[in-house]
DRENPA-3360 file (N, C-alpha, C; in nm, 2 decimals, always signed):
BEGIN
1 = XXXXXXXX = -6.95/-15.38/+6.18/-7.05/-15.43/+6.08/-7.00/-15.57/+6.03 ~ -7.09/-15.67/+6.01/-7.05/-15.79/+5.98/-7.05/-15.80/+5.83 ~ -6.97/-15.87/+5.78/-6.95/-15.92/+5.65/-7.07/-16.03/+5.64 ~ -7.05/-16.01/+5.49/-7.18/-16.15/+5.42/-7.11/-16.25/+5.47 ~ -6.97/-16.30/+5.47/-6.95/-16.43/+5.53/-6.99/-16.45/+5.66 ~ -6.96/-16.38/+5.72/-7.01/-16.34/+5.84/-7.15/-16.42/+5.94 ~ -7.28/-16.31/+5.82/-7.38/-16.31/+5.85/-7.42/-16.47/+5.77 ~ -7.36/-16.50/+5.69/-7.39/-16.63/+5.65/-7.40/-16.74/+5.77;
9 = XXXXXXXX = -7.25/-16.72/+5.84/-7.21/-16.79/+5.99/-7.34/-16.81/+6.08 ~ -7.35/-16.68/+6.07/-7.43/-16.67/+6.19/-7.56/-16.72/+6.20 ~ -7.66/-16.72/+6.06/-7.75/-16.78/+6.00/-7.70/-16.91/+6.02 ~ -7.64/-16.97/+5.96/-7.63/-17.11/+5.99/-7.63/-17.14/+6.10 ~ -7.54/-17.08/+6.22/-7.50/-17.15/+6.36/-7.66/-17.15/+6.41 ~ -7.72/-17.00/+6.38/-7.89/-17.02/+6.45/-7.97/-17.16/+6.39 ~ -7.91/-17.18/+6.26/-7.99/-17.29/+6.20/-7.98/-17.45/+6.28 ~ -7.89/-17.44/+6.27/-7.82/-17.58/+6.36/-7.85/-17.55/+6.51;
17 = XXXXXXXX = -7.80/-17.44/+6.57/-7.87/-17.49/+6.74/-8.02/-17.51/+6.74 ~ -8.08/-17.44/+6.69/-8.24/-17.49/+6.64/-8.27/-17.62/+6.59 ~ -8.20/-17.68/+6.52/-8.25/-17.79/+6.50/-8.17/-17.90/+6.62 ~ -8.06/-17.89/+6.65/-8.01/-17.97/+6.76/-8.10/-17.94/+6.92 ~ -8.14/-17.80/+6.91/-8.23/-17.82/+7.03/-8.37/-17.92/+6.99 ~ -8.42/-17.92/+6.88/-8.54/-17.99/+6.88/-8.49/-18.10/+6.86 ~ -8.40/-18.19/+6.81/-8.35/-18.30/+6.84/-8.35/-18.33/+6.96 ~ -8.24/-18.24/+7.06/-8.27/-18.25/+7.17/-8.40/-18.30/+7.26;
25 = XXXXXXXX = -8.51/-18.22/+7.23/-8.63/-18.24/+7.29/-8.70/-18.42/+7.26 ~ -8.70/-18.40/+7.11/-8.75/-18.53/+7.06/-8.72/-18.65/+7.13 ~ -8.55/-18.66/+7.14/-8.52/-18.80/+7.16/-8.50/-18.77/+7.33 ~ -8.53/-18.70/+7.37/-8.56/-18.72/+7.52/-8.67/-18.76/+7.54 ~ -8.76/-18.72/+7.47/-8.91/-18.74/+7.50/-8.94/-18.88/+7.46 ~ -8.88/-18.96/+7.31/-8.88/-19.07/+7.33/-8.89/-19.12/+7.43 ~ -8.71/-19.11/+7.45/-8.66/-19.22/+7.55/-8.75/-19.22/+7.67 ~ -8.81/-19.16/+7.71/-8.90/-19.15/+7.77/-9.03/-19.22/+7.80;
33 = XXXXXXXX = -9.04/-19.23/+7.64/-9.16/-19.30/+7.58/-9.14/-19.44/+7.61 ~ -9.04/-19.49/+7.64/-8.99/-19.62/+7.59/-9.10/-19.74/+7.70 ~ -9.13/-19.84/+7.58/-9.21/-19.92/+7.67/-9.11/-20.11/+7.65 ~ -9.07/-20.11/+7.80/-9.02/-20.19/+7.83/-9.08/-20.35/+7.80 ~ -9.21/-20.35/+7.81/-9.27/-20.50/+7.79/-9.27/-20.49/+7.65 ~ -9.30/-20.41/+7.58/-9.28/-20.43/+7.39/-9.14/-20.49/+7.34 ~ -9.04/-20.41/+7.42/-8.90/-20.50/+7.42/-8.86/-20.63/+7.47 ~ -8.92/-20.64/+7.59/-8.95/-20.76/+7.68/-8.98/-20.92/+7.54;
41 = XXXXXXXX = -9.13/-20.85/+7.47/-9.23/-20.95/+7.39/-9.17/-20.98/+7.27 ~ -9.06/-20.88/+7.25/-8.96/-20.87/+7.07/-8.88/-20.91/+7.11 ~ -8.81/-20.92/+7.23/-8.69/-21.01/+7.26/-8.72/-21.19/+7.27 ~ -8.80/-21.19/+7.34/-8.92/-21.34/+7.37/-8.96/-21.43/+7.20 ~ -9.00/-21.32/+7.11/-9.06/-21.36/+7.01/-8.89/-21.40/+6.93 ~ -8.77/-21.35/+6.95/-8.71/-21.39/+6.89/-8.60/-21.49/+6.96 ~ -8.63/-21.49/+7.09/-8.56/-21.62/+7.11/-8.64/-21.74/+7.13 ~ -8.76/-21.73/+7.09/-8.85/-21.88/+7.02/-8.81/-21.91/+6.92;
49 = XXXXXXXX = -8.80/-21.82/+6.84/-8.76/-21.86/+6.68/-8.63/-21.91/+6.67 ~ -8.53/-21.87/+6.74/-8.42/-21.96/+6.75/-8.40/-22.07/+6.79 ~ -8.48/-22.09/+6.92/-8.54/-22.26/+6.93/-8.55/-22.30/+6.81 ~ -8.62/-22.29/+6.77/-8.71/-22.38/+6.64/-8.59/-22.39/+6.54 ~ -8.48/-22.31/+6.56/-8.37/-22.27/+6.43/-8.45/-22.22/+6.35 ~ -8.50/-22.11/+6.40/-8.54/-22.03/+6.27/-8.46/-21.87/+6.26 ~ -8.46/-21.78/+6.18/-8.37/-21.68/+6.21/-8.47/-21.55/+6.17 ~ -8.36/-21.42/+6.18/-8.43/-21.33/+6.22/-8.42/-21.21/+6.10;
57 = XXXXXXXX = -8.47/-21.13/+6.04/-8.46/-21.09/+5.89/-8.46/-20.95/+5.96 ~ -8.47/-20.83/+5.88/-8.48/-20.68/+5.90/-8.47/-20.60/+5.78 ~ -8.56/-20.52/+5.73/-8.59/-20.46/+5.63/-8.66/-20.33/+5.62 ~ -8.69/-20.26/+5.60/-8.73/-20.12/+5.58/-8.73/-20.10/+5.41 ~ -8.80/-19.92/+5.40/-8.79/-19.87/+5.27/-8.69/-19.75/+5.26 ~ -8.64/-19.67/+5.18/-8.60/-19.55/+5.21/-8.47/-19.55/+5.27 ~ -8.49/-19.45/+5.38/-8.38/-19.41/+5.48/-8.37/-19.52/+5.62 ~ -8.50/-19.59/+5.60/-8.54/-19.70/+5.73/-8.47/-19.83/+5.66;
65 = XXXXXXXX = -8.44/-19.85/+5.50/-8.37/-19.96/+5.46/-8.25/-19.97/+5.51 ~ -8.15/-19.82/+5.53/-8.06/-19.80/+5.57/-7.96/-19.84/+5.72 ~ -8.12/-19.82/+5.76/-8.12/-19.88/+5.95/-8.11/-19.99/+5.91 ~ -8.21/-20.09/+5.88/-8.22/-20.21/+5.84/-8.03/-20.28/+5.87 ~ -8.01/-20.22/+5.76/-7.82/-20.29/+5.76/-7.77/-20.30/+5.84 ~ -7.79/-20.17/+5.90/-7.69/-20.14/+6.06/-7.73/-20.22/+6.13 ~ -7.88/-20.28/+6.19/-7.96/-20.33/+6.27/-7.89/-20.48/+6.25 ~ -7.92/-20.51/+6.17/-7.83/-20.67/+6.10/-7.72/-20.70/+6.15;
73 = XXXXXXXX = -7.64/-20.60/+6.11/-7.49/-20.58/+6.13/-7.50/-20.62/+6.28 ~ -7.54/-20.54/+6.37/-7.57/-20.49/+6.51/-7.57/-20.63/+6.61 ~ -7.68/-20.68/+6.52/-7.72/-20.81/+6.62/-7.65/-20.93/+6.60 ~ -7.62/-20.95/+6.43/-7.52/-21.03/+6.43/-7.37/-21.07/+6.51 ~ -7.34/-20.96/+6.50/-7.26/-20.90/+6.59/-7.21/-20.92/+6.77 ~ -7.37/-20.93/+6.82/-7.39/-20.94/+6.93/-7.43/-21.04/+6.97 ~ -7.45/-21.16/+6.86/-7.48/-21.34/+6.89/-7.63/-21.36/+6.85 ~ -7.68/-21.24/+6.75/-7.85/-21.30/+6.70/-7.80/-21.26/+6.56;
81 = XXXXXXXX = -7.75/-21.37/+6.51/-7.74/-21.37/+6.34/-7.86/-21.32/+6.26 ~ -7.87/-21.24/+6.21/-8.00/-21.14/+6.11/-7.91/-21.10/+6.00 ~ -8.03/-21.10/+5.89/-8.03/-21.12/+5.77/-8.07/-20.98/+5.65 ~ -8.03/-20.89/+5.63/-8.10/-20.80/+5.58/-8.21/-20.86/+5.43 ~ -8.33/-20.76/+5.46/-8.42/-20.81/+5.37/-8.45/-20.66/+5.26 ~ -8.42/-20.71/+5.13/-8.43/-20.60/+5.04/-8.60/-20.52/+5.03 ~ -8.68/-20.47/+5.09/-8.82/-20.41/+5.14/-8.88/-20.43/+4.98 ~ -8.82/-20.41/+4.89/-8.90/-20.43/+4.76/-8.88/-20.58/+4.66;
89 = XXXXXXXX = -8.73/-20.61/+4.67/-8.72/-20.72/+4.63/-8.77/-20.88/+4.67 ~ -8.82/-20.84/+4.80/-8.87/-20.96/+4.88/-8.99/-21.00/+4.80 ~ -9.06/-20.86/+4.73/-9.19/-20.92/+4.67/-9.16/-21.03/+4.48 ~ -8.98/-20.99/+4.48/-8.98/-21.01/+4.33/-8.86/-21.17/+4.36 ~ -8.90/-21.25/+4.46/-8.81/-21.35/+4.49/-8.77/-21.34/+4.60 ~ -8.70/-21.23/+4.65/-8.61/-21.26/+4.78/-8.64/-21.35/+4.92 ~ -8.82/-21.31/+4.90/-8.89/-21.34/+5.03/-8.86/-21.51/+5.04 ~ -8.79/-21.53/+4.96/-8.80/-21.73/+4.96/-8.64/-21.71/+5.07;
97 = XXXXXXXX = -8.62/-21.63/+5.11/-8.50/-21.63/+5.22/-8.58/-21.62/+5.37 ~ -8.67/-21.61/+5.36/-8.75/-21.61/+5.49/-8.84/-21.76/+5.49 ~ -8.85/-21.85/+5.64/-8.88/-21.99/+5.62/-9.04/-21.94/+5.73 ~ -9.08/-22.02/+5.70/-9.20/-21.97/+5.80/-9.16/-22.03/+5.93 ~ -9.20/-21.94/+6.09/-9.15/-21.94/+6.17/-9.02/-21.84/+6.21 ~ -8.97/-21.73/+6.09/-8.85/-21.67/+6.08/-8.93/-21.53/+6.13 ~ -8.86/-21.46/+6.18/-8.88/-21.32/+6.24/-8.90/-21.23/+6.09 ~ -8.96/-21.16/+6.07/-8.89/-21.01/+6.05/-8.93/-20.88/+6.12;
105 = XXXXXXXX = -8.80/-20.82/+6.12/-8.85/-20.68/+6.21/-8.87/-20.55/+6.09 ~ -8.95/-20.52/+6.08/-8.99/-20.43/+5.96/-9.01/-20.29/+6.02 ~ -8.97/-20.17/+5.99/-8.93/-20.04/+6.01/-8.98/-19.97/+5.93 ~ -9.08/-19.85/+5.98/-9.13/-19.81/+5.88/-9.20/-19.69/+5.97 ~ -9.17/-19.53/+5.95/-9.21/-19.43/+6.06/-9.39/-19.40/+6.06 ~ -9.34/-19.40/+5.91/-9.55/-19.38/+5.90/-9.62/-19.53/+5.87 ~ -9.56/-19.62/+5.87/-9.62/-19.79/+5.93/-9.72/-19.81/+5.77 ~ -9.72/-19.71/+5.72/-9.83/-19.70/+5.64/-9.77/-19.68/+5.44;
113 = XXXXXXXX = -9.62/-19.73/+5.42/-9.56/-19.71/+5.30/-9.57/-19.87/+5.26 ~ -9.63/-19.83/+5.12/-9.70/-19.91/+5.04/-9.61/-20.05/+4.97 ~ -9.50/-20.03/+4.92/-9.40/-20.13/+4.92/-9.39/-20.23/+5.01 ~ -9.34/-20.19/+5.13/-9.37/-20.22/+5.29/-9.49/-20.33/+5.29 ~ -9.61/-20.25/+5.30/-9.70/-20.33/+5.29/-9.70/-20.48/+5.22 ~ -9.68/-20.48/+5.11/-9.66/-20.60/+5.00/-9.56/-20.68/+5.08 ~ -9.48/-20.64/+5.13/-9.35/-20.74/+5.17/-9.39/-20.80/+5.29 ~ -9.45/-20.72/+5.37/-9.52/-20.77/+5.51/-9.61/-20.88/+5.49;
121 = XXXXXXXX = -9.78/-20.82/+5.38/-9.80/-20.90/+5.33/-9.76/-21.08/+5.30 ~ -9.65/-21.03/+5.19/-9.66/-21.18/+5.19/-9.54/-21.29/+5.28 ~ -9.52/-21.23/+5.31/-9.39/-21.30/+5.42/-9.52/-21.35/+5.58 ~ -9.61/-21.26/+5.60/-9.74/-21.32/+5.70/-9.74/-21.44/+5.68 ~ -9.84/-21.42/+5.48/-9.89/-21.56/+5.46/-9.81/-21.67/+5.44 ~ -9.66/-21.62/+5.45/-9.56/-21.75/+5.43/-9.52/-21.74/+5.55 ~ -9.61/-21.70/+5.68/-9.58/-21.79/+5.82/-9.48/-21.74/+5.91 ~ -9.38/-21.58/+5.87/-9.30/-21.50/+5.95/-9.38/-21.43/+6.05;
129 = XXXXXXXX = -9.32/-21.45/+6.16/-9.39/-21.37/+6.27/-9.33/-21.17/+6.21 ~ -9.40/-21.09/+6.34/-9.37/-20.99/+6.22/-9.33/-20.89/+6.36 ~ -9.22/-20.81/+6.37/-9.20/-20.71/+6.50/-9.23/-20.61/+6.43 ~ -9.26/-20.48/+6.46/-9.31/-20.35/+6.36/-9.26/-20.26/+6.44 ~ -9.14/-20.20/+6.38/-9.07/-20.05/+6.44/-9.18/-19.97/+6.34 ~ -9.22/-19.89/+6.45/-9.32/-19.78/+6.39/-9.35/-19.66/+6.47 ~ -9.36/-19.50/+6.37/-9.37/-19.43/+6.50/-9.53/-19.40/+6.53 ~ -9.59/-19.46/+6.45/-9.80/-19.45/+6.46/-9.84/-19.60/+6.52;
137 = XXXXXXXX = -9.86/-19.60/+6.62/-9.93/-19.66/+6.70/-10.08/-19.76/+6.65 ~ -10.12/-19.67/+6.53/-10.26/-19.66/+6.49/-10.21/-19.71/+6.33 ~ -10.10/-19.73/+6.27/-10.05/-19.77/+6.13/-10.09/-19.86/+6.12 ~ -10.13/-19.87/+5.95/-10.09/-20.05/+5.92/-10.01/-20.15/+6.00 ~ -9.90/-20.08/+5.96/-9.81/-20.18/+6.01/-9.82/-20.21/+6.14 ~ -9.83/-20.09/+6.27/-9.87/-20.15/+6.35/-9.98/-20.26/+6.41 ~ -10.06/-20.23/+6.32/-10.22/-20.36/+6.36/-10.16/-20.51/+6.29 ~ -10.03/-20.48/+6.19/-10.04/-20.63/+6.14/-9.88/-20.70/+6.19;
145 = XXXXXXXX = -9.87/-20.62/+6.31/-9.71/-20.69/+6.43/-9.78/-20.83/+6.51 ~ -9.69/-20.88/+6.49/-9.67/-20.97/+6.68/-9.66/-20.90/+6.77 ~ -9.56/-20.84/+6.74/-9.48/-20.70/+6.86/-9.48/-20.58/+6.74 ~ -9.52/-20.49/+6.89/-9.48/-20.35/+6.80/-9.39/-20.27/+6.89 ~ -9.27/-20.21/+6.83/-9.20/-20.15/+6.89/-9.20/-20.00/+6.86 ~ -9.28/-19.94/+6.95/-9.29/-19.76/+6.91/-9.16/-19.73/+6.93 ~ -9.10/-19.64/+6.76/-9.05/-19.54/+6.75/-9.06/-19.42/+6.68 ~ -9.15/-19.31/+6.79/-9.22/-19.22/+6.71/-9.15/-19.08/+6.79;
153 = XXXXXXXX = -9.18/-18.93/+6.67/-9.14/-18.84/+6.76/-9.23/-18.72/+6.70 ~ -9.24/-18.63/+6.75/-9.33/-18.48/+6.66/-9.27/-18.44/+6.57 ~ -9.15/-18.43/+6.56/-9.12/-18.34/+6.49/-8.95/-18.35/+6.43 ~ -8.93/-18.37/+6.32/-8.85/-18.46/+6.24/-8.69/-18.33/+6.26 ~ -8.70/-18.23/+6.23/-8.61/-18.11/+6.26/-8.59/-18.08/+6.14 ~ -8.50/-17.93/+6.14/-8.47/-17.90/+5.97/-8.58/-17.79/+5.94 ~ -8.59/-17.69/+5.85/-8.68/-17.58/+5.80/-8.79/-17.65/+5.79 ~ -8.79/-17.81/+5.64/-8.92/-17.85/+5.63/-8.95/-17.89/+5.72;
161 = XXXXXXXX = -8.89/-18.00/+5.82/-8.98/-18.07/+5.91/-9.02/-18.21/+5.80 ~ -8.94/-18.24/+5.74/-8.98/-18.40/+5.63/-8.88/-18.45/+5.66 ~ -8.78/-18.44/+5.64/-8.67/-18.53/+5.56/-8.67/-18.65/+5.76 ~ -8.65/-18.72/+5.68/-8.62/-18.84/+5.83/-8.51/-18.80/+5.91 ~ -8.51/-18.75/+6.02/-8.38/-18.68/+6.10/-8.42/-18.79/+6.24 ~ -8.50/-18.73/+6.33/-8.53/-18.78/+6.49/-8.61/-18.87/+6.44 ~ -8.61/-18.90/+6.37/-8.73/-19.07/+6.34/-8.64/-19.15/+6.30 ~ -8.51/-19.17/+6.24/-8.38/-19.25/+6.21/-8.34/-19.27/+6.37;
169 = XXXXXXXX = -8.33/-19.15/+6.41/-8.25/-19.17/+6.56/-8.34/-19.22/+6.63 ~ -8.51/-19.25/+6.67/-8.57/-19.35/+6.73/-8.52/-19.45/+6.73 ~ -8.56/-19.46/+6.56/-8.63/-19.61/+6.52/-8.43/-19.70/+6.54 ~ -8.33/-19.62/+6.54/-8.19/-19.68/+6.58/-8.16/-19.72/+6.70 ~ -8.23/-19.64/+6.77/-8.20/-19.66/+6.95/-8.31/-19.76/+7.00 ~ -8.45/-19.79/+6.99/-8.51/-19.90/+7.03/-8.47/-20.04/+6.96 ~ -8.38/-20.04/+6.81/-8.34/-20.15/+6.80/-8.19/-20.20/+6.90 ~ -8.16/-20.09/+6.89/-8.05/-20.09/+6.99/-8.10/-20.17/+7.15;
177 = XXXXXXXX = -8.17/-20.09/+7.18/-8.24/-20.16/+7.34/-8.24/-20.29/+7.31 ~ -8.29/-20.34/+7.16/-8.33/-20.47/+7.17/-8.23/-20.54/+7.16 ~ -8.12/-20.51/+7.05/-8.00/-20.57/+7.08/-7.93/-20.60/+7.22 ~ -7.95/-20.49/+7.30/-7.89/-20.55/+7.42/-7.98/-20.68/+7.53 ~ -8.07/-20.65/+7.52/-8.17/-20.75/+7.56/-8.12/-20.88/+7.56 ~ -8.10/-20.87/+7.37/-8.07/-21.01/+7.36/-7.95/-21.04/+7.40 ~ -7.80/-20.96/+7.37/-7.70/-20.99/+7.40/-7.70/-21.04/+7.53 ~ -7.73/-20.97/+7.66/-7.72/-21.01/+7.75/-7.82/-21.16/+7.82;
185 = XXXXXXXX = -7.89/-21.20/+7.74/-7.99/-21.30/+7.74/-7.96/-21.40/+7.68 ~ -7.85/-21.45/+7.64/-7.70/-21.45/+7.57/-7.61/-21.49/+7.65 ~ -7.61/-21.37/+7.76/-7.43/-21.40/+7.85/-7.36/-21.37/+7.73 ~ -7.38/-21.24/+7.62/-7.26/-21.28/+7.57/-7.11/-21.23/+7.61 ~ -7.02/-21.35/+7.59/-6.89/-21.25/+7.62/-6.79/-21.22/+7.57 ~ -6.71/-21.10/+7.66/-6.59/-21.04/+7.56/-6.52/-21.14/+7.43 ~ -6.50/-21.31/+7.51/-6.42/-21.38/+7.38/-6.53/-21.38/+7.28 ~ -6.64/-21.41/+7.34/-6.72/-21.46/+7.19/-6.75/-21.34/+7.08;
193 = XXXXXXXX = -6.73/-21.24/+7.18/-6.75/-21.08/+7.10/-6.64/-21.05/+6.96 ~ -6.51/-21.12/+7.04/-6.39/-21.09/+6.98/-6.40/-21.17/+6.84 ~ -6.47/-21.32/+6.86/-6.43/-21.37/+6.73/-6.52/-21.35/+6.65 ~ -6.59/-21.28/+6.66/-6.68/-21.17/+6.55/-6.66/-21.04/+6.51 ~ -6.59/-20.99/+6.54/-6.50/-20.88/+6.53/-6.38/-20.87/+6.61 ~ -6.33/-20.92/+6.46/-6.13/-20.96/+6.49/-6.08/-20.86/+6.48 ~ -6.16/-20.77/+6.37/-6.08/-20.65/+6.26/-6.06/-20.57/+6.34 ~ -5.97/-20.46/+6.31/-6.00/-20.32/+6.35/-5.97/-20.29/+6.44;
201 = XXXXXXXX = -5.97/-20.16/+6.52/-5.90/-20.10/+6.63/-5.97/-20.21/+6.75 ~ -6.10/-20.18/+6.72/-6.21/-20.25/+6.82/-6.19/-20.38/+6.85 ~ -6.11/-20.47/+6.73/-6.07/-20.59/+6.73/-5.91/-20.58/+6.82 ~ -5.84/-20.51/+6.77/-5.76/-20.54/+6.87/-5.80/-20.47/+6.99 ~ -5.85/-20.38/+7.04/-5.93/-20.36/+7.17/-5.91/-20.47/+7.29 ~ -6.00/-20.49/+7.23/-6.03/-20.67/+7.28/-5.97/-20.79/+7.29 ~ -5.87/-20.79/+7.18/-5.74/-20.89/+7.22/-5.65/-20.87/+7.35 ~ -5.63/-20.71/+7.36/-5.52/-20.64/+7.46/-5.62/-20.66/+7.53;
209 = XX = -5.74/-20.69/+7.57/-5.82/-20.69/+7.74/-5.83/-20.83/+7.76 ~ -5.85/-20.93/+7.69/-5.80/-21.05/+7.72/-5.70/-21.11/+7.76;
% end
């Protein structure tokens, strides 16, 4: 006979292979999904804008603000200097950090959150081209991109099926594609990698392969 701790265990372990199998399914089925010329036209659109010296911004609401940072971080990183953009503060000043001709890549799963909108809004009419991670095809957001980059999935995981789970892990992995895109569009290499990340294990990594 099992104990309550037990049976607690065991409830949980069913809980989690269940939701890791539908994770599973999701982000295969993305990847799947993945459409190569959208990446192709978001990589293109942002190395025009660098011509021009113009740069590249990233912003979201929510849990997609959170991507936002990483995404920055990511590309910066990788030799496309990006800027995080505060998704609500852009409407109360910030947006004077965006020049017209400047990218932003705006993230947003249902394309359709109302903050969002305002910031997209007015950064258009002040002349930013616009990339739209989105997982609705048919969103706002998507009809008012340059580029749209689908990151969409059925079904989020977890009892409710809400909370942002397999739609964080999209909308992370197509920005990722794009980061490499550019890196390699770039040549970038191990030295130039290194003197952007000196720090850290990863930093010396890199010294010892040099």
């Amino acid at each position: 006979m099992l104990t309550s701790d037990e049976e607690t265990r065991d409830k949980e372990k069913e809980v989690l292979e269940q939701y890791l199998n539908d994770l599973s399914i999701e982000v295969k089925k993305f990847i799947g999904s993945i459409d190569y010329n959208e990446l192709a036209a978001a990589k293109n659109l942002i190395l025009e804008a660098e011509k021009n010296n113009n740069r590249v911004h990233v912003t979201g609401i929510g849990k997609p603000g959170h991507v936002s940072g990483y995404i920055a971080s990511l590309l910066s990183s990788t030799g496309t200097p990006s800027y995080i953009l505060h998704g609500t503060e852009a409407v109360h000043g910030s947006a004077g950090q965006v020049m017209p001709g400047d990218v932003l890549i705006a993230i947003s799963n249902s394309g359709e959150t109302e903050e969002l909108k305002l910031t997209v809004t007015a950064l258009k009419n002040n002349g930013a081209k616009i990339i739209s991670v989105t997982g609705r095809r048919d969103s706002w957001l998507a009809k008012e991109g340059d580029v749209i980059l689908f990151a969409g999935v059925e079904k989020e995981g977890g009892s409710l099926n809400k909370a942002p789970r397999a739609s964080i892990i999209a909308e992370i992995v197509i920005l990722q594609c794009l980061s490499i895109l550019l890196q390699n569009a770039k040549g970038l290499t191990l030295q130039q990698y290194g003197k952007w990340h000196p720090g850290g294990s990863l930093g010396k990594s890199i010294r010892e392969a040099l």
